[in-house]
Jmol script that loads the backbone (N, CA, C; Angstrom):
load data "model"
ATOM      1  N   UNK A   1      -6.976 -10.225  -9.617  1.00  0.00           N
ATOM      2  CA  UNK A   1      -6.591  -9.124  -8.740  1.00  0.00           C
ATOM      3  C   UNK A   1      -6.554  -9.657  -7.311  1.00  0.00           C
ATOM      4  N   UNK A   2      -5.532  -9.741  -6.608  1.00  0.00           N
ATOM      5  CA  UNK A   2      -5.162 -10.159  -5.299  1.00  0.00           C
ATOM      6  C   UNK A   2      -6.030  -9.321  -4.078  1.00  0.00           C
ATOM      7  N   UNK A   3      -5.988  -8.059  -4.858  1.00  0.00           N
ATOM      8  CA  UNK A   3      -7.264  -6.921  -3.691  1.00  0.00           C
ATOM      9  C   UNK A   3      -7.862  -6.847  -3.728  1.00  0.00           C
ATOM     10  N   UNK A   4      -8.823  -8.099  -4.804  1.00  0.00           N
ATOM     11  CA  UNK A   4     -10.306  -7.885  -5.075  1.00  0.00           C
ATOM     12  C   UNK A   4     -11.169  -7.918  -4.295  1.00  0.00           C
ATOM     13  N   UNK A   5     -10.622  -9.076  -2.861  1.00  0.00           N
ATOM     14  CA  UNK A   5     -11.816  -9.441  -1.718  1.00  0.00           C
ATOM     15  C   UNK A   5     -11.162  -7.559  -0.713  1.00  0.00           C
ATOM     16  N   UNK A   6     -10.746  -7.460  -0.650  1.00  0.00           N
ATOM     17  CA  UNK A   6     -10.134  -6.135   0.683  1.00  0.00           C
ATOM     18  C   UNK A   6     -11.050  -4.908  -0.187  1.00  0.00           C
ATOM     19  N   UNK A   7     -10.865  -4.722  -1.292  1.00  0.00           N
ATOM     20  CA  UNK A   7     -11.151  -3.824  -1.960  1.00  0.00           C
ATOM     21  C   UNK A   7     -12.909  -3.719  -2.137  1.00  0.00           C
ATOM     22  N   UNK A   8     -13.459  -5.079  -2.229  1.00  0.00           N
ATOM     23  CA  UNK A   8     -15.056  -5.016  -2.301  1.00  0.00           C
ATOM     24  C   UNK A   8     -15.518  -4.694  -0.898  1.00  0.00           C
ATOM     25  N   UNK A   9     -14.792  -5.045   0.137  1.00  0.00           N
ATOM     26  CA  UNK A   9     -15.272  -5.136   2.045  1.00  0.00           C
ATOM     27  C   UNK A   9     -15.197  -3.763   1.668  1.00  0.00           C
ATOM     28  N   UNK A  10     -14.449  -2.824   1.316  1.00  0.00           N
ATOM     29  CA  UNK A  10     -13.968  -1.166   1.817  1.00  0.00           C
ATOM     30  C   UNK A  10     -15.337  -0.553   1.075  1.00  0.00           C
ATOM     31  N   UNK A  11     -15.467  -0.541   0.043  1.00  0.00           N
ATOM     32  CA  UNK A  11     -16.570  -0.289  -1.059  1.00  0.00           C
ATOM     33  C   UNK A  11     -18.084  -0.461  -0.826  1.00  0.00           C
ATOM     34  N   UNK A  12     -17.827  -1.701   0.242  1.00  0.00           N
ATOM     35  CA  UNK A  12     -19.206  -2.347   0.844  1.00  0.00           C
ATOM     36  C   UNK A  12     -19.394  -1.496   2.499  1.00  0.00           C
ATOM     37  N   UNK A  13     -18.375  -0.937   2.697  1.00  0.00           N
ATOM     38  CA  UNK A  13     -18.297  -0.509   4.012  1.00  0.00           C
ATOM     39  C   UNK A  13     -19.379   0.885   4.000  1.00  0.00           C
ATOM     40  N   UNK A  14     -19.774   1.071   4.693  1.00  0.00           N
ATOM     41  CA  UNK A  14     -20.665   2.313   5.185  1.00  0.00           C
ATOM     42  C   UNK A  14     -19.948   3.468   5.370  1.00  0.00           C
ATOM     43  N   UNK A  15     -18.708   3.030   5.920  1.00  0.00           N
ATOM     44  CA  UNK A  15     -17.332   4.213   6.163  1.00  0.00           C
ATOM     45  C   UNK A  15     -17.204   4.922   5.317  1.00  0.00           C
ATOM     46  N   UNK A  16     -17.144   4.844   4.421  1.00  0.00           N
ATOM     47  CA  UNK A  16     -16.525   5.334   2.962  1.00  0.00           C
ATOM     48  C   UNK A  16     -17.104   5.521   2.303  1.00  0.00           C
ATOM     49  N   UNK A  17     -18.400   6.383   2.625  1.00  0.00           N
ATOM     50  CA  UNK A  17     -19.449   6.731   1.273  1.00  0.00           C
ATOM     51  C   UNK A  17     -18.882   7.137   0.273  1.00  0.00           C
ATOM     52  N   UNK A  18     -18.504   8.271   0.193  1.00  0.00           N
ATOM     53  CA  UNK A  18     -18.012   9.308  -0.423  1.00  0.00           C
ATOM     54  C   UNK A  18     -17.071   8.039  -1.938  1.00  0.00           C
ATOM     55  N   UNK A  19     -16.104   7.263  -1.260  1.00  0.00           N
ATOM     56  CA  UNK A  19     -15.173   6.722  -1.988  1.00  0.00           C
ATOM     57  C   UNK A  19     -16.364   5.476  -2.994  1.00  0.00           C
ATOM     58  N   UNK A  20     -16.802   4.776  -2.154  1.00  0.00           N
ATOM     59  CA  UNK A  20     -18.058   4.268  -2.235  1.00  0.00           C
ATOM     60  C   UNK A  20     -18.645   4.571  -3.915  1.00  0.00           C
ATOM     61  N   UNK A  21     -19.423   5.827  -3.720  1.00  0.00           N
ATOM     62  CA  UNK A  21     -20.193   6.296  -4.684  1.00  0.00           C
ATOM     63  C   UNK A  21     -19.350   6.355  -5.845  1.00  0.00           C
ATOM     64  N   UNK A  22     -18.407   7.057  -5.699  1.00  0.00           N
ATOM     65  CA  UNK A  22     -16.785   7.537  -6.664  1.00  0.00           C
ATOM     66  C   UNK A  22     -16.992   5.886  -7.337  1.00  0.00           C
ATOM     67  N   UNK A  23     -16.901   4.683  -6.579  1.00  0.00           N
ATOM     68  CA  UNK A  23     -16.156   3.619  -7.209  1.00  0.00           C
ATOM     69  C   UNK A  23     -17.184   2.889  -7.985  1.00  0.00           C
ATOM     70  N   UNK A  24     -18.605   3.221  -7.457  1.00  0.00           N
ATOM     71  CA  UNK A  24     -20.145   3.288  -7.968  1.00  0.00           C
ATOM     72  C   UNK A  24     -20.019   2.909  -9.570  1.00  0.00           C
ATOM     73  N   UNK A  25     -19.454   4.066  -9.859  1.00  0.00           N
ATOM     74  CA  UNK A  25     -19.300   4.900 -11.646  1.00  0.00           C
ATOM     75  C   UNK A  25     -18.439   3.897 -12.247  1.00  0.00           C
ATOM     76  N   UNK A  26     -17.760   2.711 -11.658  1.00  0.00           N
ATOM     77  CA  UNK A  26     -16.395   2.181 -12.143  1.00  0.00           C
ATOM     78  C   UNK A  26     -16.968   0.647 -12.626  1.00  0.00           C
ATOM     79  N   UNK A  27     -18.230   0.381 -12.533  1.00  0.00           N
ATOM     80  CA  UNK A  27     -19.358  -0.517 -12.820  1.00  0.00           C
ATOM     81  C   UNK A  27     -18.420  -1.430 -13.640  1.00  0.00           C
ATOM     82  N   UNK A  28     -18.223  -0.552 -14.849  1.00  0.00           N
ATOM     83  CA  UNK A  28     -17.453  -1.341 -15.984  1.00  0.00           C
ATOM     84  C   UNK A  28     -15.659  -1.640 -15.982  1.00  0.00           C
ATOM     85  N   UNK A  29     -15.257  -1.308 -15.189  1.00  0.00           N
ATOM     86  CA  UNK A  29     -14.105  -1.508 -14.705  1.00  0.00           C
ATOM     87  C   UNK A  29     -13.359   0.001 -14.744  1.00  0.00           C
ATOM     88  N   UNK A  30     -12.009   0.256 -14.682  1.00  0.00           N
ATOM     89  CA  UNK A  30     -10.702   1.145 -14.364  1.00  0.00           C
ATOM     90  C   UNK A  30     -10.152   0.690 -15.157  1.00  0.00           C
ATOM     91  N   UNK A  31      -9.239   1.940 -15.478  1.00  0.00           N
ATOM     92  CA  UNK A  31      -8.024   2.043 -16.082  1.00  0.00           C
ATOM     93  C   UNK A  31      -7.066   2.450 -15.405  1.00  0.00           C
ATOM     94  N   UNK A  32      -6.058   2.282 -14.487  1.00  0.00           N
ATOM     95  CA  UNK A  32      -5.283   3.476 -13.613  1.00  0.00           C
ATOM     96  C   UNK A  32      -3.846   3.355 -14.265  1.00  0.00           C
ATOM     97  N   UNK A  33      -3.810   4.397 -15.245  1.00  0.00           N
ATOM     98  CA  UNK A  33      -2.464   4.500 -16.026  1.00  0.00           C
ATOM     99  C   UNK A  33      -1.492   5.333 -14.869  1.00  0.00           C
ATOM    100  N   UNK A  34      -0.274   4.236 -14.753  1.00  0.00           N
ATOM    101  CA  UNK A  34       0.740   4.913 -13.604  1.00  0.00           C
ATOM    102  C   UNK A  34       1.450   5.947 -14.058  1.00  0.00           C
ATOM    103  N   UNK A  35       1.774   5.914 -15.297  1.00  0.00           N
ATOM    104  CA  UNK A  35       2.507   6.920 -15.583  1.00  0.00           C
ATOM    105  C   UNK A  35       1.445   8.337 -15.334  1.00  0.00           C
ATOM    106  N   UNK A  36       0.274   8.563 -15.838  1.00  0.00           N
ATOM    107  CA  UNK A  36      -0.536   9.385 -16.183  1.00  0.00           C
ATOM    108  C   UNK A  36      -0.735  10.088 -14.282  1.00  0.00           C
ATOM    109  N   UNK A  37      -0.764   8.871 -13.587  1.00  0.00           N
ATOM    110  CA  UNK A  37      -0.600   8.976 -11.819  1.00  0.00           C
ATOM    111  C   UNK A  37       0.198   9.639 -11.401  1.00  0.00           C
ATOM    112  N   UNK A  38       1.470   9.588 -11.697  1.00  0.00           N
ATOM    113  CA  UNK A  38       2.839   9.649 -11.304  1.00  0.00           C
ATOM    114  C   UNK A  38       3.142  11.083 -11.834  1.00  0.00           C
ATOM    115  N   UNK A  39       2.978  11.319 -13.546  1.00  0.00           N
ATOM    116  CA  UNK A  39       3.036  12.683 -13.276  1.00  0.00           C
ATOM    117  C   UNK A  39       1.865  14.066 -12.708  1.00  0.00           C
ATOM    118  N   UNK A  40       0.630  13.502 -12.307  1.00  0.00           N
ATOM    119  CA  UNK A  40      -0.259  13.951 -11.753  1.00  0.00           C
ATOM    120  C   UNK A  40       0.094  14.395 -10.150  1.00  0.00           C
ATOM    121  N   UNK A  41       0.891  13.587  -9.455  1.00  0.00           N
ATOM    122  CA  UNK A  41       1.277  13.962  -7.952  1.00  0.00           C
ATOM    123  C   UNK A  41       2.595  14.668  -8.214  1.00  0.00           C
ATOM    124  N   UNK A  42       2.988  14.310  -9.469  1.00  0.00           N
ATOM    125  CA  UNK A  42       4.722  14.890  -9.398  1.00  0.00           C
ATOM    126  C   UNK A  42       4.949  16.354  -9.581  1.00  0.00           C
ATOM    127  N   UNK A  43       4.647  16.922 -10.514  1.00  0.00           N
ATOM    128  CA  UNK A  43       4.247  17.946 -11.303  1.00  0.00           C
ATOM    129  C   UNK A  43       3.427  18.900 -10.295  1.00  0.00           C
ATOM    130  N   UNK A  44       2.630  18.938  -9.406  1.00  0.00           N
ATOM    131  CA  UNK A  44       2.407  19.988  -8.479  1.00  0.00           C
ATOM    132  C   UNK A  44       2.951  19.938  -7.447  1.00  0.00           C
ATOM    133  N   UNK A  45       4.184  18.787  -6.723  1.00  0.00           N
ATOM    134  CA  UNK A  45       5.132  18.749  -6.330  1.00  0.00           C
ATOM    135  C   UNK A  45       6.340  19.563  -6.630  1.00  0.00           C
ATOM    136  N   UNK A  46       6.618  19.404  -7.509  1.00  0.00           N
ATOM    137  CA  UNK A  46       8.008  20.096  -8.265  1.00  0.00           C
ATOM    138  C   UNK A  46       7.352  21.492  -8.461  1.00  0.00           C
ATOM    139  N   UNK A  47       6.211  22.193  -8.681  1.00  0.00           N
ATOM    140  CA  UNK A  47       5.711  23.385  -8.846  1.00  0.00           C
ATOM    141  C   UNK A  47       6.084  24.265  -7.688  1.00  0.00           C
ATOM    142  N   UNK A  48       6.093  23.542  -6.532  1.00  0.00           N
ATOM    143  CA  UNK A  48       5.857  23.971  -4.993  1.00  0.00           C
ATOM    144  C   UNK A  48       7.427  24.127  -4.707  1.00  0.00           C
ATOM    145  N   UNK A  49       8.159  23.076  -5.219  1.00  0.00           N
ATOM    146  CA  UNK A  49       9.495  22.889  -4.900  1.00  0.00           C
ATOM    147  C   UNK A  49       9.984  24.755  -5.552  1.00  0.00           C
ATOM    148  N   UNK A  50       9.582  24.578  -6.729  1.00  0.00           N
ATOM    149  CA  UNK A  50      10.457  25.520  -7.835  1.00  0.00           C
ATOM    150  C   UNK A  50       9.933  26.880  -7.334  1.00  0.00           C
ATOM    151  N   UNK A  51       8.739  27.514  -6.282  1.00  0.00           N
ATOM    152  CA  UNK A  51       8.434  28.587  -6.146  1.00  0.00           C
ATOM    153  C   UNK A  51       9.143  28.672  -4.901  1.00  0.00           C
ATOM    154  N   UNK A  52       9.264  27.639  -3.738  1.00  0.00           N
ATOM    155  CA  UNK A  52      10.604  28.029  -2.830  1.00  0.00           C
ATOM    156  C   UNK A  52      11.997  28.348  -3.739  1.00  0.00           C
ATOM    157  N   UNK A  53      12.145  27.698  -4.718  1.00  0.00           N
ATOM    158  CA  UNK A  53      14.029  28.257  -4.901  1.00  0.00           C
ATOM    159  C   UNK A  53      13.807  29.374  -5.715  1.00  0.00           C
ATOM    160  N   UNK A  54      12.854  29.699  -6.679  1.00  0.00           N
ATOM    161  CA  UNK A  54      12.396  31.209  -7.070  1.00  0.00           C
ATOM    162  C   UNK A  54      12.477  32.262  -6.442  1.00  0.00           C
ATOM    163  N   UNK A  55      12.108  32.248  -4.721  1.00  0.00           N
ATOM    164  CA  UNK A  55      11.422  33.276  -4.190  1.00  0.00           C
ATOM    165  C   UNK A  55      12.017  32.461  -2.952  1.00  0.00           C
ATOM    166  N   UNK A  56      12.968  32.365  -2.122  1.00  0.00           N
ATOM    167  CA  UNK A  56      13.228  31.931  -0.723  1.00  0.00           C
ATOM    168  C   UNK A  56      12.137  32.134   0.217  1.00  0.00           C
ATOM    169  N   UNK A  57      11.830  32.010   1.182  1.00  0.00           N
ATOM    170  CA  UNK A  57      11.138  32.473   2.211  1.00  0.00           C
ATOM    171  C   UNK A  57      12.047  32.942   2.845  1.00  0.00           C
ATOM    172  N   UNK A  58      12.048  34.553   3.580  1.00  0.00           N
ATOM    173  CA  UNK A  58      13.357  35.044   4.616  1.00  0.00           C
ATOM    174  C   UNK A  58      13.147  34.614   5.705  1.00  0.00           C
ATOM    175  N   UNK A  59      14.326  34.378   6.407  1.00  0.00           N
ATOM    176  CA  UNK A  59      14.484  33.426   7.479  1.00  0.00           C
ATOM    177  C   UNK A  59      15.161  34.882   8.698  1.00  0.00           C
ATOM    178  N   UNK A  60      14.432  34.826   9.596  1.00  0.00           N
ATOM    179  CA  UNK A  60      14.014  35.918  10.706  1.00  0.00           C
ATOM    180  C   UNK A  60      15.530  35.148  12.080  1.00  0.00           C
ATOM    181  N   UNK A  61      16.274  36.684  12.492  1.00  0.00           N
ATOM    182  CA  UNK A  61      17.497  36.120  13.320  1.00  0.00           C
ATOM    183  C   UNK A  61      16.574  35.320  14.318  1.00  0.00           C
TER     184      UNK A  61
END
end "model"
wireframe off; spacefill off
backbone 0.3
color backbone group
C-alpha cells in the first residue's frame, strides 16, 4: 500500500481522534468494497435529485 506511511502519521495524529478510534477496530485489516461505496453515496444522491423533479421548488417573480 503506497499510503501506508501518510495513512499511519494521520491515525497517529492527535487531530483525528474520532477517525483514530474508528480505525482502532480495523486491527485486523479492511475491506473497502467500491462498488458497495459507490452505491452508498450514489443512491441518496439520486434520492435528493428525484424529490426536486417530483415536487419542483416554486420559484418566486
Amino acid at each position: 500500500m503506497t499510503a501506508g506511511p501518510a495513512f499511519a502519521a494521520i491515525t497517529a495524529a492527535a487531530r483525528y481522534p474520532v477517525f483514530t478510534g474508528t480505525m482502532s477496530g480495523c486491527d485486523g485489516g479492511y475491506d473497502l468494497d467500491l462498488d458497495t461505496l459507490f452505491e452508498f453515496g450514489l443512491k441518496p444522491f439520486l434520492d435528493g435529485i428525484a424529490l426536486i423533479v417530483e415536487d419542483p421548488p416554486s420559484r418566486s417573480p
